[in-house]
mmCIF file as gemmi writes it, N, C-alpha and C atoms, coordinates in Angstrom:
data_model
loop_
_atom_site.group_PDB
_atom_site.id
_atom_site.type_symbol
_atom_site.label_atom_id
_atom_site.label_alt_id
_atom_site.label_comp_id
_atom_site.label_asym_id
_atom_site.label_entity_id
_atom_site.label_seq_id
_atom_site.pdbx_PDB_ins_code
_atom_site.Cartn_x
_atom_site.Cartn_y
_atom_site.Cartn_z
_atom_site.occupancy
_atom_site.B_iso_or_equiv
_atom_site.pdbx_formal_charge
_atom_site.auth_seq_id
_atom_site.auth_asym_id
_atom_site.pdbx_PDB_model_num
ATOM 1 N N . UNK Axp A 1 ? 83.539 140.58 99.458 1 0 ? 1 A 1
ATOM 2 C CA . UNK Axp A 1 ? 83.349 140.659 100.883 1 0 ? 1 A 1
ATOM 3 C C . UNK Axp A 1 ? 84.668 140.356 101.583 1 0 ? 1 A 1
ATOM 4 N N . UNK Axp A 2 ? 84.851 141.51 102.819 1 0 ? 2 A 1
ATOM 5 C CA . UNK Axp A 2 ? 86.363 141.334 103.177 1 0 ? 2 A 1
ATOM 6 C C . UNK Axp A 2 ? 86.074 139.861 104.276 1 0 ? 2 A 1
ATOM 7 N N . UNK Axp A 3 ? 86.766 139.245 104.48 1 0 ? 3 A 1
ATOM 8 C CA . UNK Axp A 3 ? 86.835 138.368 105.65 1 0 ? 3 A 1
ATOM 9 C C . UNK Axp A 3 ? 87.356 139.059 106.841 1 0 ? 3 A 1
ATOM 10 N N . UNK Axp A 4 ? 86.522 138.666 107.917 1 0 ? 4 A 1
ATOM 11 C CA . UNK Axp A 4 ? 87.207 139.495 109.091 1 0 ? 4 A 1
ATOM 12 C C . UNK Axp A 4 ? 87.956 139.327 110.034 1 0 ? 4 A 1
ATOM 13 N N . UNK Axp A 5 ? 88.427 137.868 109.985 1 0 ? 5 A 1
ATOM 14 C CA . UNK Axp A 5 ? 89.623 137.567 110.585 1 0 ? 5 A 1
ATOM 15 C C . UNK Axp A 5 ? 90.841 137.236 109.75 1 0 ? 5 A 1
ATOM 16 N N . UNK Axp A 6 ? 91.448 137.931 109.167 1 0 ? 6 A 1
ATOM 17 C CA . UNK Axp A 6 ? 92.985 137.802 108.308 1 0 ? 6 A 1
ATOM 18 C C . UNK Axp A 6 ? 93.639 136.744 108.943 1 0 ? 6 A 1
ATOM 19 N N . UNK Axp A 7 ? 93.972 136.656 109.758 1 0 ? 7 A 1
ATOM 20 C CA . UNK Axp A 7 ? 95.16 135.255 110.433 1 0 ? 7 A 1
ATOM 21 C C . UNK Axp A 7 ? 94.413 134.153 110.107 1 0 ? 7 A 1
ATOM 22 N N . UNK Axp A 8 ? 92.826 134.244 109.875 1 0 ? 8 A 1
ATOM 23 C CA . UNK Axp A 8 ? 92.078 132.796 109.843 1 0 ? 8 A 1
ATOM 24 C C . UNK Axp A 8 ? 92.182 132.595 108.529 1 0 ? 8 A 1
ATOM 25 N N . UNK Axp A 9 ? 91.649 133.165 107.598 1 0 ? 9 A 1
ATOM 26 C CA . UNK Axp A 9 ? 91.738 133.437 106.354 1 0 ? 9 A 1
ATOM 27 C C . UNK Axp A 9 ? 93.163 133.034 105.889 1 0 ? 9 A 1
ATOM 28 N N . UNK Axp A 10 ? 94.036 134.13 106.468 1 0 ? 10 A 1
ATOM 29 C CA . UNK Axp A 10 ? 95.326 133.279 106.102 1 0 ? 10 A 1
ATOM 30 C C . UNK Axp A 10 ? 96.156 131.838 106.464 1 0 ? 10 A 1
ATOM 31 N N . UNK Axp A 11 ? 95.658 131.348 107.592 1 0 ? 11 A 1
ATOM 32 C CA . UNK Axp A 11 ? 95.665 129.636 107.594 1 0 ? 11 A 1
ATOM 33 C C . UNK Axp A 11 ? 95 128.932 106.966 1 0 ? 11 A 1
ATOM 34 N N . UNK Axp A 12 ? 93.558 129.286 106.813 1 0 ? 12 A 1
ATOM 35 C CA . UNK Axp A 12 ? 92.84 128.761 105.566 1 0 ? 12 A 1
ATOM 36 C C . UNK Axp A 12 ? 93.057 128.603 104.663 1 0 ? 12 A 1
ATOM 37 N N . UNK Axp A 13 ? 93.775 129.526 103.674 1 0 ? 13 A 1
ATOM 38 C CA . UNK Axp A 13 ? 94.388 130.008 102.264 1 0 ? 13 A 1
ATOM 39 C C . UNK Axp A 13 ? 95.442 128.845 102.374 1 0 ? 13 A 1
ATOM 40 N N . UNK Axp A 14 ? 96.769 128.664 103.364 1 0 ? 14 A 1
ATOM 41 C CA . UNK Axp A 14 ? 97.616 127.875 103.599 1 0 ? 14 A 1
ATOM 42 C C . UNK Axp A 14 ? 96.894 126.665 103.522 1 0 ? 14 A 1
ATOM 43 N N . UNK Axp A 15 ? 96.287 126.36 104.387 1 0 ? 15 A 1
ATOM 44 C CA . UNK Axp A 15 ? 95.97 124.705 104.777 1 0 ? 15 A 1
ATOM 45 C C . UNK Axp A 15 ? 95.435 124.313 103.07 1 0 ? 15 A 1
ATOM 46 N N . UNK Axp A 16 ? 94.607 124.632 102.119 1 0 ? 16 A 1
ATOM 47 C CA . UNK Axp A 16 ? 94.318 124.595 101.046 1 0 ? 16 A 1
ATOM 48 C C . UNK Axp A 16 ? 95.147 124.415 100.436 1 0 ? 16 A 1
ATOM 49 N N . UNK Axp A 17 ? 96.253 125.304 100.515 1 0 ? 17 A 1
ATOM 50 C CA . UNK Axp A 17 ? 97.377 125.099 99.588 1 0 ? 17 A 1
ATOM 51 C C . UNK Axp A 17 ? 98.245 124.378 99.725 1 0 ? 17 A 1
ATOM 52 N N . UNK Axp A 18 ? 98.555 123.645 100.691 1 0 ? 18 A 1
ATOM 53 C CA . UNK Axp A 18 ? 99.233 122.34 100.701 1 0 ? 18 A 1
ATOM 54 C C . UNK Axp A 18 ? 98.245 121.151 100.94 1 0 ? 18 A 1
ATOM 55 N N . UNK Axp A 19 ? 97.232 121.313 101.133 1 0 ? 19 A 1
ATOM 56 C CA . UNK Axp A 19 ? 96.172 119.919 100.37 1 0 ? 19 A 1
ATOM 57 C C . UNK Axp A 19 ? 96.45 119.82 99.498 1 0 ? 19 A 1
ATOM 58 N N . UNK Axp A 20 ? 96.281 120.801 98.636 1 0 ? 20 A 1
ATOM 59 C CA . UNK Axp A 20 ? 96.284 120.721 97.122 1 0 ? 20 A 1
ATOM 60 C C . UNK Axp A 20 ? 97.714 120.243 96.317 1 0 ? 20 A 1
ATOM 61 N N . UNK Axp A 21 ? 98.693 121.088 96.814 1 0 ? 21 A 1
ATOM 62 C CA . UNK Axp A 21 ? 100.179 120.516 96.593 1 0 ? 21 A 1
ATOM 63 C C . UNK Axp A 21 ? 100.384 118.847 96.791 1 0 ? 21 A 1
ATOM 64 N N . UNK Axp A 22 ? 99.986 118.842 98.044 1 0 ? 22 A 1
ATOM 65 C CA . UNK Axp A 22 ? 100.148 117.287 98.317 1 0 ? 22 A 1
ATOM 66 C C . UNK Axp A 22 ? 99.482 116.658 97.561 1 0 ? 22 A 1
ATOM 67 N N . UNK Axp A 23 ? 98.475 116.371 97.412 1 0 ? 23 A 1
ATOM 68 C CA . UNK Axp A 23 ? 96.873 115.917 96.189 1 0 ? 23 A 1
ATOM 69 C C . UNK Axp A 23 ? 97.77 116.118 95.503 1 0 ? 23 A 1
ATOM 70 N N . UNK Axp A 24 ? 98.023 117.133 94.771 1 0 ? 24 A 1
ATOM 71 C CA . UNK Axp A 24 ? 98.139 116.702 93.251 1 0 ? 24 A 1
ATOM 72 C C . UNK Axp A 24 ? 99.632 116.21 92.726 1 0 ? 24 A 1
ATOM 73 N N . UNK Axp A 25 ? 100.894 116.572 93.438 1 0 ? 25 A 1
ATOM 74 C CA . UNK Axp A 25 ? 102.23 116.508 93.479 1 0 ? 25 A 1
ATOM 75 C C . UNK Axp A 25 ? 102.532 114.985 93.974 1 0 ? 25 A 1
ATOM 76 N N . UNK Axp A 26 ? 102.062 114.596 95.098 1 0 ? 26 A 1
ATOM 77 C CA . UNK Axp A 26 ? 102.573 113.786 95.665 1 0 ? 26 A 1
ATOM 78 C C . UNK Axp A 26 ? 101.635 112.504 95.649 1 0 ? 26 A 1
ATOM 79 N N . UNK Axp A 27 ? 100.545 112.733 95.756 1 0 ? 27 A 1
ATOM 80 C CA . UNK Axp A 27 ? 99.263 111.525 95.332 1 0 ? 27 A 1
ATOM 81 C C . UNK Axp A 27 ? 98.932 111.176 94.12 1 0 ? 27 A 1
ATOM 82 N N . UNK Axp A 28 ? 98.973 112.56 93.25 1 0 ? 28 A 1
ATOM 83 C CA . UNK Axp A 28 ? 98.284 112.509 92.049 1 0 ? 28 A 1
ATOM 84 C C . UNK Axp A 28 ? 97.328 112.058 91.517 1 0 ? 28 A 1
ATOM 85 N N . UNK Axp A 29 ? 96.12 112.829 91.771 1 0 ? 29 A 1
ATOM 86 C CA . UNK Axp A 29 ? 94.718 112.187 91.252 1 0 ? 29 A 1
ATOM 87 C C . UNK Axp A 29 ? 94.017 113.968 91.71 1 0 ? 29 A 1
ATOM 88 N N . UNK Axp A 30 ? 92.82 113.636 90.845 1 0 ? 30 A 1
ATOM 89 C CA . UNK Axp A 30 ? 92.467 114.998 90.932 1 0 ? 30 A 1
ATOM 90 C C . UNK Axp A 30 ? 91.475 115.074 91.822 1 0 ? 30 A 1
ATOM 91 N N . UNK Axp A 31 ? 91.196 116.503 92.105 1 0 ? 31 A 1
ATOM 92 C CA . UNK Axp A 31 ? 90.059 116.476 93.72 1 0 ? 31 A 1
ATOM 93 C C . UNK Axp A 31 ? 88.744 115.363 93.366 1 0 ? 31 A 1
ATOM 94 N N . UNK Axp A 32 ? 88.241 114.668 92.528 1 0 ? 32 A 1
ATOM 95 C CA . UNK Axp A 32 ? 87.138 114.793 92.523 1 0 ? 32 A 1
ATOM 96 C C . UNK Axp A 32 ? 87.205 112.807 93.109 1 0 ? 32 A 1
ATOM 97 N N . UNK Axp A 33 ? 88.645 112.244 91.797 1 0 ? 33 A 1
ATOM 98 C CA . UNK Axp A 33 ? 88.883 111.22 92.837 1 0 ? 33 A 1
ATOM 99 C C . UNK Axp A 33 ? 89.295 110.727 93.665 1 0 ? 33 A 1
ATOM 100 N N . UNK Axp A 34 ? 90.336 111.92 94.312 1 0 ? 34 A 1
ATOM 101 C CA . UNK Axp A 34 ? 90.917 111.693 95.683 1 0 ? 34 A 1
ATOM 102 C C . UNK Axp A 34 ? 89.583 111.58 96.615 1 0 ? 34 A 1
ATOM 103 N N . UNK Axp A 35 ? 88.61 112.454 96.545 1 0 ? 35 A 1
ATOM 104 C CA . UNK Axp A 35 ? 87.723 112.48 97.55 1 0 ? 35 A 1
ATOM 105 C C . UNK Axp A 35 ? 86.907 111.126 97.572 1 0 ? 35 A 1
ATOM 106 N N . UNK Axp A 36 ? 86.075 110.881 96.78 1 0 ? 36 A 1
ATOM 107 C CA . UNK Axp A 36 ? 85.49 109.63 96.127 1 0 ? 36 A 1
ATOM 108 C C . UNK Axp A 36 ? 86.5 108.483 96.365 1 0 ? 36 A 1
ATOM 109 N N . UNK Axp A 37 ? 87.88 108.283 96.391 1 0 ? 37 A 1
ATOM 110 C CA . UNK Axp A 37 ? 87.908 107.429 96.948 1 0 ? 37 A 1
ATOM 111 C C . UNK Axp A 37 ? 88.198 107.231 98.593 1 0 ? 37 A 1
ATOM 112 N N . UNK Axp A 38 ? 88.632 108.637 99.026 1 0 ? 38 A 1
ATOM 113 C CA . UNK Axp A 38 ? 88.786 108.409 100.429 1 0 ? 38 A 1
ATOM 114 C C . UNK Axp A 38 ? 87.405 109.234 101.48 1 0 ? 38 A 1
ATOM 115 N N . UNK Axp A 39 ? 86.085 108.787 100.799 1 0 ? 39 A 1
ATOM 116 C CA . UNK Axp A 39 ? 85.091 109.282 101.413 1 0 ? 39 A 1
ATOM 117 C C . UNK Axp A 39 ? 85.134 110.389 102.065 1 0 ? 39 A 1
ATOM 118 N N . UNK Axp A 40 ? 85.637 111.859 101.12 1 0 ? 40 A 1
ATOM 119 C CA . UNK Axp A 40 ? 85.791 112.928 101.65 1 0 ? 40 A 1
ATOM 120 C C . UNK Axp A 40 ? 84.734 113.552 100.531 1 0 ? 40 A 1
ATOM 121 N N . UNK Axp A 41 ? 83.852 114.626 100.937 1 0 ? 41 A 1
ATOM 122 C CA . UNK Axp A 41 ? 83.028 114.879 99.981 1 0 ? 41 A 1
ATOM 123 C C . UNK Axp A 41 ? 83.299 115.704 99.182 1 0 ? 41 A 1
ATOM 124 N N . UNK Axp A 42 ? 83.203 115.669 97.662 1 0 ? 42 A 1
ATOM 125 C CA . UNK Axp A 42 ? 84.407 116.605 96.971 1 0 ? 42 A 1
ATOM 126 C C . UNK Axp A 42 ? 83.88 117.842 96.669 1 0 ? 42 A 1
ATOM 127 N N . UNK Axp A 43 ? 82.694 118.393 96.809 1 0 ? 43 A 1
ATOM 128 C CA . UNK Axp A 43 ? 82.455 119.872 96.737 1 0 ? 43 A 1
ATOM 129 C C . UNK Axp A 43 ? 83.224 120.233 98.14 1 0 ? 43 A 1
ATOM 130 N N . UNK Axp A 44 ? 83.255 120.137 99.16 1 0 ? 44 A 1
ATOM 131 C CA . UNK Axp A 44 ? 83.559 120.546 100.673 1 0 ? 44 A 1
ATOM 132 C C . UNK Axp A 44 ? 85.165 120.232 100.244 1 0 ? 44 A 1
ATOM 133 N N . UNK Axp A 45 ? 85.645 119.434 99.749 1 0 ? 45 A 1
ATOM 134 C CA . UNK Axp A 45 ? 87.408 119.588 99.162 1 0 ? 45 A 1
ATOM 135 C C . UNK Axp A 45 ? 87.698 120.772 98.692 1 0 ? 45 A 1
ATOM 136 N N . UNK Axp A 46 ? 87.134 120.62 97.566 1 0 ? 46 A 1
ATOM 137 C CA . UNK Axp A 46 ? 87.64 121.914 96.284 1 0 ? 46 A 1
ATOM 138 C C . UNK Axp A 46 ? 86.993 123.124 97.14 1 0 ? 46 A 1
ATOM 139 N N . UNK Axp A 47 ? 85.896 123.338 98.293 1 0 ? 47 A 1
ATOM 140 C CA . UNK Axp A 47 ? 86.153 124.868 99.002 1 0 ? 47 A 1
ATOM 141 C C . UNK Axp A 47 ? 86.8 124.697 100.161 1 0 ? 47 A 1
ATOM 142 N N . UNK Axp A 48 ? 87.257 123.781 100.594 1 0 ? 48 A 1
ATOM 143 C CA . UNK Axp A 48 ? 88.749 124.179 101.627 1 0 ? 48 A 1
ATOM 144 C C . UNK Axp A 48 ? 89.888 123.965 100.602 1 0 ? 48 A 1
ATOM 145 N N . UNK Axp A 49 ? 89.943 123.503 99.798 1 0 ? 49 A 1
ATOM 146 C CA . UNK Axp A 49 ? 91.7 124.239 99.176 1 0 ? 49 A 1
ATOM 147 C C . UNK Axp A 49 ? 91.325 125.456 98.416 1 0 ? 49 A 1
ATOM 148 N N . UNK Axp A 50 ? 89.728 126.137 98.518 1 0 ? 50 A 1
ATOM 149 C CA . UNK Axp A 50 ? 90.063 127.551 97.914 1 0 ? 50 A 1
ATOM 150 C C . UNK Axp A 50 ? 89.574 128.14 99.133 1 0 ? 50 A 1
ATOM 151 N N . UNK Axp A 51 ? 89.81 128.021 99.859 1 0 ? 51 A 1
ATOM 152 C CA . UNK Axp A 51 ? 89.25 128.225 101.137 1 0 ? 51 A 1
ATOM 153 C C . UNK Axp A 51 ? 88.189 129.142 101.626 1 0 ? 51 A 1
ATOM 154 N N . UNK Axp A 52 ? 87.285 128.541 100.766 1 0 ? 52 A 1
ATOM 155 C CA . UNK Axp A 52 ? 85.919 129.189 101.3 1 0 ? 52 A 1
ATOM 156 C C . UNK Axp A 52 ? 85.115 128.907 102.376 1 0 ? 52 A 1
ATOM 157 N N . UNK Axp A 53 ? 85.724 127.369 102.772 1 0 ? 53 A 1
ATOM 158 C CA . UNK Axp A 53 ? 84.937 127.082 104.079 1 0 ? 53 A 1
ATOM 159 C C . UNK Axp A 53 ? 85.755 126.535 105.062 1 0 ? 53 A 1
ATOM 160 N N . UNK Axp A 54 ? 85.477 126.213 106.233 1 0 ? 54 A 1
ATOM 161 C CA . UNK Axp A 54 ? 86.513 126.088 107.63 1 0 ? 54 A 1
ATOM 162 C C . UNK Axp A 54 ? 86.36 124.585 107.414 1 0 ? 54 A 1
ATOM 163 N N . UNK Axp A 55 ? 87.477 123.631 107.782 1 0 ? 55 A 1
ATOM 164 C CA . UNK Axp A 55 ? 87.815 122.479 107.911 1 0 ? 55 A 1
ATOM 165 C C . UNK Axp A 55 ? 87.304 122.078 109.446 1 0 ? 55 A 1
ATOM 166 N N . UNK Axp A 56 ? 86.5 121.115 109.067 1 0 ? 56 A 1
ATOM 167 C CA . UNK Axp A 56 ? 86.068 120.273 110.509 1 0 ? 56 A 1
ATOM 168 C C . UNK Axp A 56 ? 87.067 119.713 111.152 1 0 ? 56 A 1
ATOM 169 N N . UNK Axp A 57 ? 87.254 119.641 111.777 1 0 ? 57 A 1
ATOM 170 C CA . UNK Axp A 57 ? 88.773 118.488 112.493 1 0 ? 57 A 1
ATOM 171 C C . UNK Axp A 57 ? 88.52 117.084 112.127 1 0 ? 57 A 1
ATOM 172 N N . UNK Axp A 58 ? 87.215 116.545 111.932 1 0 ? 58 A 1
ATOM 173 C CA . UNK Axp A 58 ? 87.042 115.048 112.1 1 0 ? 58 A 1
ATOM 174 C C . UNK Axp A 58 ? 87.492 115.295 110.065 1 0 ? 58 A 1
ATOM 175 N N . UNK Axp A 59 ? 86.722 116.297 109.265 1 0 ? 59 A 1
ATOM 176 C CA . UNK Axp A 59 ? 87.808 116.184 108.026 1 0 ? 59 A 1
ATOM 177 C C . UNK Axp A 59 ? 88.705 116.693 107.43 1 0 ? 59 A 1
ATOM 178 N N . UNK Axp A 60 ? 89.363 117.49 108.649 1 0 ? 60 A 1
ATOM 179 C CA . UNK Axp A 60 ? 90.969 117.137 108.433 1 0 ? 60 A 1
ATOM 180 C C . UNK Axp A 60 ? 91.812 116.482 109.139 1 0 ? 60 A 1
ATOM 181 N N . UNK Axp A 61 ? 91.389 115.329 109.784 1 0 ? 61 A 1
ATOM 182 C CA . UNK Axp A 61 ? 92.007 114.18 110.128 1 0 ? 61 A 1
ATOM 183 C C . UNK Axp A 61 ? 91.719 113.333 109.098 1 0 ? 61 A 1
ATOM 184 N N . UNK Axp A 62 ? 91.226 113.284 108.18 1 0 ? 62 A 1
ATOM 185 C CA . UNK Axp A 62 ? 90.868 111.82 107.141 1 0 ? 62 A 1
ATOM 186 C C . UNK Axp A 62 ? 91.461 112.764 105.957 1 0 ? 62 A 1
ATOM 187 N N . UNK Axp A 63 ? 91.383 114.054 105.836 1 0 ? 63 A 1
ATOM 188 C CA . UNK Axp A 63 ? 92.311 114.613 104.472 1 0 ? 63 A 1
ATOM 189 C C . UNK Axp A 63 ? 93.618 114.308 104.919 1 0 ? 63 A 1
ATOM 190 N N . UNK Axp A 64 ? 93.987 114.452 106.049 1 0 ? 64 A 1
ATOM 191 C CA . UNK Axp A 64 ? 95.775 113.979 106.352 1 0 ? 64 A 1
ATOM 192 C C . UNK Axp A 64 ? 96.124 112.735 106.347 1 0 ? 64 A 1
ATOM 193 N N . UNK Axp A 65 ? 95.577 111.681 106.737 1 0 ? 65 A 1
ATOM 194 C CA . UNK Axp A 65 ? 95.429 110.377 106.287 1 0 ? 65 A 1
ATOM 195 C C . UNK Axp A 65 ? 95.533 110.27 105.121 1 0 ? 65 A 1
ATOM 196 N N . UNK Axp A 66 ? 94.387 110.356 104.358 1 0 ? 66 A 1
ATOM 197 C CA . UNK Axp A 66 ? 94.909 110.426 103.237 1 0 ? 66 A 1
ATOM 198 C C . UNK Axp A 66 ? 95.661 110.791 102.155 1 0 ? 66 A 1
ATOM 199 N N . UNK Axp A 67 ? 95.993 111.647 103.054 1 0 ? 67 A 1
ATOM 200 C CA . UNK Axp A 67 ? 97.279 112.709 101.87 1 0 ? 67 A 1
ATOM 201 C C . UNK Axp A 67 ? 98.686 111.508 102.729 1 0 ? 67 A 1
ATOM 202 N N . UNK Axp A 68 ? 98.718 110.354 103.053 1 0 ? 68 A 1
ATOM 203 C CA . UNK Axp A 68 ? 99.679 109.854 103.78 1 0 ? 68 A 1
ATOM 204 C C . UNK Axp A 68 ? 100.649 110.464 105.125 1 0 ? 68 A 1
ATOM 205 N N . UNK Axp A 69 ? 100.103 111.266 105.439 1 0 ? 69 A 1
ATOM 206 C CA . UNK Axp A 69 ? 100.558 112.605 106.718 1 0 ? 69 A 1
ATOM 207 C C . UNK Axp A 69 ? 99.97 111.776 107.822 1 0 ? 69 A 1
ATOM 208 N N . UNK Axp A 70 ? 100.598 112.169 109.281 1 0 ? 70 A 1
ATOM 209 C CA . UNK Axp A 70 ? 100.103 111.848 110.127 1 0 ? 70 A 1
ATOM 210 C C . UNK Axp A 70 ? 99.595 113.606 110.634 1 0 ? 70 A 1
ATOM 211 N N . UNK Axp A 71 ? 98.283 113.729 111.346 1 0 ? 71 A 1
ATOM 212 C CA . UNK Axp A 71 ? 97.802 114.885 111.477 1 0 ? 71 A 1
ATOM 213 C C . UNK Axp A 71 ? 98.835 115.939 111.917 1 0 ? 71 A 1
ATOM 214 N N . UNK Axp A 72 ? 99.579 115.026 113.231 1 0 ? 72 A 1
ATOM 215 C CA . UNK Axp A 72 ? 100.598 116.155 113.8 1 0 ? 72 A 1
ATOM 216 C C . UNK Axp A 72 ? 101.49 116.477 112.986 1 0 ? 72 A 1
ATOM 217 N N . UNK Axp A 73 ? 101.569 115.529 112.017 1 0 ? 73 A 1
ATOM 218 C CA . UNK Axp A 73 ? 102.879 116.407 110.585 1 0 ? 73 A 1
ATOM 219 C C . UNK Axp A 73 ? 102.798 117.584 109.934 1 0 ? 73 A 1
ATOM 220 N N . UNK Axp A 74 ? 100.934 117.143 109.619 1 0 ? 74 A 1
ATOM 221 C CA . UNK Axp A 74 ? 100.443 118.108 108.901 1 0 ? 74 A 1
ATOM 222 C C . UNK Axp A 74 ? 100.653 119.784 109.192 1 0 ? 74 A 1
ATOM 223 N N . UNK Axp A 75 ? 100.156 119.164 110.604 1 0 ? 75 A 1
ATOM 224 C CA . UNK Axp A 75 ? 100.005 120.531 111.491 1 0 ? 75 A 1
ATOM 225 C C . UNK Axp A 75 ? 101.599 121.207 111.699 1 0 ? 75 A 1
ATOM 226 N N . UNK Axp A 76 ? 102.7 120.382 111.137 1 0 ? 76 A 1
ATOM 227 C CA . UNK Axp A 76 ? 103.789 120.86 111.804 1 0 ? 76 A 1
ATOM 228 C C . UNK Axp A 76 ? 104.401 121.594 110.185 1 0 ? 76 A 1
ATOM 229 N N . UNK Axp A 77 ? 104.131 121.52 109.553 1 0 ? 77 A 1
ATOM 230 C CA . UNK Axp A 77 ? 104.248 121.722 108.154 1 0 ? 77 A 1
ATOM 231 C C . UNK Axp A 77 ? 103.518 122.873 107.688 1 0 ? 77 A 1
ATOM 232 N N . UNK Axp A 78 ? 102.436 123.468 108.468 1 0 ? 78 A 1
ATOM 233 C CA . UNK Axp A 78 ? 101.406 124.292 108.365 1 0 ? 78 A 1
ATOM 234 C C . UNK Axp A 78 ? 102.249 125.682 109.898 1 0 ? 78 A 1
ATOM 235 N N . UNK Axp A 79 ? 102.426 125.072 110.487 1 0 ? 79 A 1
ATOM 236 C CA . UNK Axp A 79 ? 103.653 125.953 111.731 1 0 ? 79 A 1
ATOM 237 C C . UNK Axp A 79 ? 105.238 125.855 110.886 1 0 ? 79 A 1
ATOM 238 N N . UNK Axp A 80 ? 105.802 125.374 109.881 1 0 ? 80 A 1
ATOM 239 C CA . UNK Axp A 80 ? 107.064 125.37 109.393 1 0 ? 80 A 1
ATOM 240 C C . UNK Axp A 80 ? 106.698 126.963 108.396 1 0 ? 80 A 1
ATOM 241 N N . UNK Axp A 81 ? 105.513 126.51 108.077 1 0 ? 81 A 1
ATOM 242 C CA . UNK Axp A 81 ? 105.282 127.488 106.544 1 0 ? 81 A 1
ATOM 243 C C . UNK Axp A 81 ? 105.001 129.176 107.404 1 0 ? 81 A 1
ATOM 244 N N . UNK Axp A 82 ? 104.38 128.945 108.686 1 0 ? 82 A 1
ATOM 245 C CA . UNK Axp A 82 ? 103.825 130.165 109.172 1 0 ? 82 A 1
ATOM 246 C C . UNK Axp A 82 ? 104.917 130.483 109.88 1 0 ? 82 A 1
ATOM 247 N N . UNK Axp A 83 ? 105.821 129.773 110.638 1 0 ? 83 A 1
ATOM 248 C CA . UNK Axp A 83 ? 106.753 130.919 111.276 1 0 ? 83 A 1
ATOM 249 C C . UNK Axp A 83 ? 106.387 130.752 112.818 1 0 ? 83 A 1
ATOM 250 N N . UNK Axp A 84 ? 107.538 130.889 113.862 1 0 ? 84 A 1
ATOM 251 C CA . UNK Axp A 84 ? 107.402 130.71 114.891 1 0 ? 84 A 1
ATOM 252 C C . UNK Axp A 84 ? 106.285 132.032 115.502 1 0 ? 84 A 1
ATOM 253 N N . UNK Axp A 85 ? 106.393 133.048 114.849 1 0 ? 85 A 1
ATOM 254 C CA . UNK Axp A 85 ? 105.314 134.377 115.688 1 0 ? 85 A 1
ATOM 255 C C . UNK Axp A 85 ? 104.416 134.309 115.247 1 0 ? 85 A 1
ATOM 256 N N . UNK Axp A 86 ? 103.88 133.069 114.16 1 0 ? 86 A 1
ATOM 257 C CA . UNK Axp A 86 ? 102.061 133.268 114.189 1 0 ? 86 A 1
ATOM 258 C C . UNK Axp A 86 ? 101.254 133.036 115.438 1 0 ? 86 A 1
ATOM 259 N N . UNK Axp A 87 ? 100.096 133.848 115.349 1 0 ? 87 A 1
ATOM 260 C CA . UNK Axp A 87 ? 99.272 133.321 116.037 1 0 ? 87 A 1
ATOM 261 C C . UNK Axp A 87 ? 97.737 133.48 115.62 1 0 ? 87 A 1
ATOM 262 N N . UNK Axp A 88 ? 97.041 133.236 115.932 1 0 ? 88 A 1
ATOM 263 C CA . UNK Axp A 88 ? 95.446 133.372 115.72 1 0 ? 88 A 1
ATOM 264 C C . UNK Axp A 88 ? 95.09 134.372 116.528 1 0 ? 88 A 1
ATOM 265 N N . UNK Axp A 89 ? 95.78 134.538 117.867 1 0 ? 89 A 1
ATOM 266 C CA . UNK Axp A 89 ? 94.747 135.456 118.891 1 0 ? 89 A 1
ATOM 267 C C . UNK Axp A 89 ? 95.677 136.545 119.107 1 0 ? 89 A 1
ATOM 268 N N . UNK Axp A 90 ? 95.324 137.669 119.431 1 0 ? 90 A 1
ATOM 269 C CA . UNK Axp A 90 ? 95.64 138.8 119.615 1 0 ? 90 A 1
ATOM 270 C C . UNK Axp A 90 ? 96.293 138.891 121.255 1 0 ? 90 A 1
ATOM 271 N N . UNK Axp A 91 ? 97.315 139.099 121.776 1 0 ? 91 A 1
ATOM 272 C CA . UNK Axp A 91 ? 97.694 139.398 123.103 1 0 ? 91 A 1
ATOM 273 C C . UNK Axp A 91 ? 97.517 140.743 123.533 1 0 ? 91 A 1
């Protein structure tokens, strides 16, 4: 099944992929006890870093916490990787 917003899909795909980088590179522990210990629920982990499902804000403020990020880092790291002409919405 195609997804029908590509730009979403493709921040999705991103945001996953540096959870996961960070998790496993820089924290080191695997999804099941990163989540378990920072009360993130670990099926809803492992499908936002394969990004099957949309990240709530209230948990991706406690995945950036815990990945030691402050949210606005996160977010600035996620705009470093995409490039000043992304956007989500169409002009």
């Amino acid at each position: 099944m195609q997804y029908k917003d590509e730009k979403s899909l493709h921040l999705r795909k991103l945001f996953g992929q540096v959870v996961k980088n960070i998790r496993e590179n820089q924290i080191g522990l695997s999804g099941n006890k990163f989540a378990n210990e920072y009360g993130i629920n670990d099926s809803n982990l492992g499908k936002i870093e394969r990004a099957e499902i949309d990240c709530k804000f209230v948990t991706f403020w406690k995945i950036a916490e815990a990945l030691g990020v402050k949210p606005s880092e996160f977010v600035k790291i996620l705009e470093d990787i995409l490039g000043d002409d992304f956007t989500l919405i169409d002009e």
